[in-house]
VMD Tcl script that draws the C-alpha trace (Angstrom):
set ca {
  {-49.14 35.91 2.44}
  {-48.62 32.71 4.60}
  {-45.87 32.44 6.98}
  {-43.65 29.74 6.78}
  {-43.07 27.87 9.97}
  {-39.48 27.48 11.24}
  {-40.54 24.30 12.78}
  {-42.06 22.85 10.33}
  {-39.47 23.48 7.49}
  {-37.07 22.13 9.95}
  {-39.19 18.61 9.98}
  {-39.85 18.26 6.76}
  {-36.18 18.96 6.01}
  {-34.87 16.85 8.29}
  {-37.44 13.95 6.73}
  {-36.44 14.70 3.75}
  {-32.61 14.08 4.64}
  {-33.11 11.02 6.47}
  {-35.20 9.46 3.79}
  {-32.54 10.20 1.42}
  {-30.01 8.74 3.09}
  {-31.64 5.60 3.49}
  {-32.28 4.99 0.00}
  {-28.86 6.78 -0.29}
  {-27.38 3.40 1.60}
  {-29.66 1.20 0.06}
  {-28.42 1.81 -3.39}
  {-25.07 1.78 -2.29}
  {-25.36 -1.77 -0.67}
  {-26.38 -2.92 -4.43}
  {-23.03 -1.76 -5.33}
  {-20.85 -2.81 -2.96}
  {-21.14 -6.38 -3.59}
  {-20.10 -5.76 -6.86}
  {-17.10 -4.15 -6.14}
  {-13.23 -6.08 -5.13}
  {-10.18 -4.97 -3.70}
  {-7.63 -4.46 -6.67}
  {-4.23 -3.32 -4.88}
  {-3.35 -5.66 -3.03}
  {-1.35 -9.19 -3.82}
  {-4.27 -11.22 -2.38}
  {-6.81 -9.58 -4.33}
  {-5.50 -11.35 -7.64}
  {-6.77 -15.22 -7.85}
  {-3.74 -17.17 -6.97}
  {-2.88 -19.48 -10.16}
  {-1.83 -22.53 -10.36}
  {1.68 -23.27 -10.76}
  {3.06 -25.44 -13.23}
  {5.32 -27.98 -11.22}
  {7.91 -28.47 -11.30}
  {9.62 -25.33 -10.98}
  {13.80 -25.14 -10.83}
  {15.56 -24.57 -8.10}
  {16.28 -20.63 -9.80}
  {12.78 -20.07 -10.11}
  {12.02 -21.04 -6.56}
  {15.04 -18.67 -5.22}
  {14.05 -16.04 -7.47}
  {9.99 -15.91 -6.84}
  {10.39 -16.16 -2.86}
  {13.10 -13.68 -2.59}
  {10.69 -11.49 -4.52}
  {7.36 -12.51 -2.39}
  {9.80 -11.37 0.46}
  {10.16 -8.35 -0.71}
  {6.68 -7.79 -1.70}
  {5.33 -8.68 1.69}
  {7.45 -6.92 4.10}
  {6.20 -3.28 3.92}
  {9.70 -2.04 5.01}
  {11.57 -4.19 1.96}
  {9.14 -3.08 -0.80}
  {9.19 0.57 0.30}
  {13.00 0.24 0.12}
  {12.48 -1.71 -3.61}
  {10.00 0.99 -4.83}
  {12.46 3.76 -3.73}
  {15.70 2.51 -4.87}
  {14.28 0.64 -8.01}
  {15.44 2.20 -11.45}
  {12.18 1.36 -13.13}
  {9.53 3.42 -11.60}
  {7.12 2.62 -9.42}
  {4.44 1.28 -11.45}
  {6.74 -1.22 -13.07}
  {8.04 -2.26 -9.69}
  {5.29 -2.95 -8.31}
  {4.44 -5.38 -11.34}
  {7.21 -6.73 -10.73}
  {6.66 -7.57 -6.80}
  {3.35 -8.64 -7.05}
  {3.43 -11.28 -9.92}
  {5.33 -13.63 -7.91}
  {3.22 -13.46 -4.54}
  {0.39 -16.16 -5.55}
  {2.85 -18.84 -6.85}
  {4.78 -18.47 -3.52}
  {2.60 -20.75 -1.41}
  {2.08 -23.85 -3.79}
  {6.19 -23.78 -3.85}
  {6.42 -23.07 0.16}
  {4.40 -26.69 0.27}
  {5.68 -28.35 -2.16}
  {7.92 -30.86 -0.02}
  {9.49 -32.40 -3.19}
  {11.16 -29.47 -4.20}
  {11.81 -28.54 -0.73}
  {14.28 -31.03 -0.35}
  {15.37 -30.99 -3.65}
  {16.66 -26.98 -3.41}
  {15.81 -26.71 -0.13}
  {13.38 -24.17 1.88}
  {14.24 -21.27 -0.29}
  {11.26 -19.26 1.12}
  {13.03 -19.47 5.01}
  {16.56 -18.72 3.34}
  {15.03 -15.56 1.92}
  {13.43 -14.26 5.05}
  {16.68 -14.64 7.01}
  {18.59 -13.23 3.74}
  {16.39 -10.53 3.10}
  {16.97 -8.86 6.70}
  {20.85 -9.41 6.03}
  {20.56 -7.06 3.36}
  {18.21 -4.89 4.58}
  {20.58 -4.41 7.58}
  {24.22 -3.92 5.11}
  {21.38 -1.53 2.98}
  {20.75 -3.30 0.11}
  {17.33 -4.72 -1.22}
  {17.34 -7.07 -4.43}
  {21.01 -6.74 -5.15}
  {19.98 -2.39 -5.33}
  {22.13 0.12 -2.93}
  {18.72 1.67 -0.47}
  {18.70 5.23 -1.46}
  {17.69 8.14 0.77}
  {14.53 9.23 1.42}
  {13.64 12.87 0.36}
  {12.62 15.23 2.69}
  {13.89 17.72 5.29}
  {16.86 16.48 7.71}
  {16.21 16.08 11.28}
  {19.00 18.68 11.82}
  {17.81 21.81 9.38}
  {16.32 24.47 10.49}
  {14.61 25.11 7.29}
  {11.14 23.99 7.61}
  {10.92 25.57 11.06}
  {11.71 28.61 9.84}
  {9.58 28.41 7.11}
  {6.42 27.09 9.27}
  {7.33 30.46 11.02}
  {7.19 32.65 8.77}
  {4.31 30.90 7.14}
  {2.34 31.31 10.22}
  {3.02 35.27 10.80}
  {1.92 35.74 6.70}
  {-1.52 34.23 7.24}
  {-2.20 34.99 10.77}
  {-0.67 39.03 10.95}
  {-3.16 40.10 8.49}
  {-5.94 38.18 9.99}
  {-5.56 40.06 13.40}
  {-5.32 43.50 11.83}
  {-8.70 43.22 10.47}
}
mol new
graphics top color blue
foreach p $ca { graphics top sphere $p radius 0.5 }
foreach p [lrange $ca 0 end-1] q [lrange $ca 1 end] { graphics top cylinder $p $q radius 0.2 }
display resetview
């Protein structure tokens, strides 16, 4: 019976791997071009707005973009929105594109004025009185700061796993 070299299986292994991972990466490059990001507002092709817009539309679609792109405002949305999450977010993101053809559109800017500048300065009002889109902010779950709940339970957590570990 032949013996097996350790060496040599390790080499041929070890060629074996690398060749694999460069075809590995080499299909995966194919791939990757045909991929886009989906979750995020810029992701979807901005589309054209149909001017002119009213002066409620403008309000309503930059108070909204606001929202959508200040990470702290749409958490607060998501949370305190009635709807759900998945509905919200619908909601948040179908206004973002149109929000920059209205931003430079100087005819309506100075026919409602720059509703996009009110709503930044507006939207922090709220934030700050805790409100977000007319909605009271609610709480967010988890443990308080002051309970001594999860450190007790981390405790005892710790002394169930670990205890029998050590006695083996």
């Amino acid at each position: 019976m032949a013996r097996i070299n350790p060496i040599t299986s390790l080499v041929v292994f070890l060629s074996l791997s690398l060749f694999h991972i460069s075809f590995a990466s080499a299909a995966a490059i194919q791939f990757r071009t045909a991929l886009a990001p989906r979750q995020s507002p810029a992701a979807t092709p901005a589309t054209p707005v149909a001017l002119p817009v009213s002066c409620a539309d403008y309000s309503r679609i930059a108070n909204l973009s606001t929202i959508a792109l200040n990470s702290t405002l749409r958490a607060a949305f998501l949370r305190s929105s009635p709807l759900g999450t998945f509905p919200a977010v619908a909601i948040l993101d179908a206004d973002v594109p149109k929000l920059m053809d209205l931003m430079f559109d100087v005819t309506l800017n100075q026919q409602c004025g720059n509703s996009s500048a009110i709503a930044i300065v507006e939207a922090d009002r709220n934030l700050t009185a805790g409100t977000v889109a007319g909605m009271k902010i609610r709480d967010a779950p988890g443990v308080a700061p002051d309970d001594l709940s999860l450190p007790i339970l981390t405790v005892f957590l710790m002394i169930i796993t670990v205890v029998p570990s050590v006695m083996l």
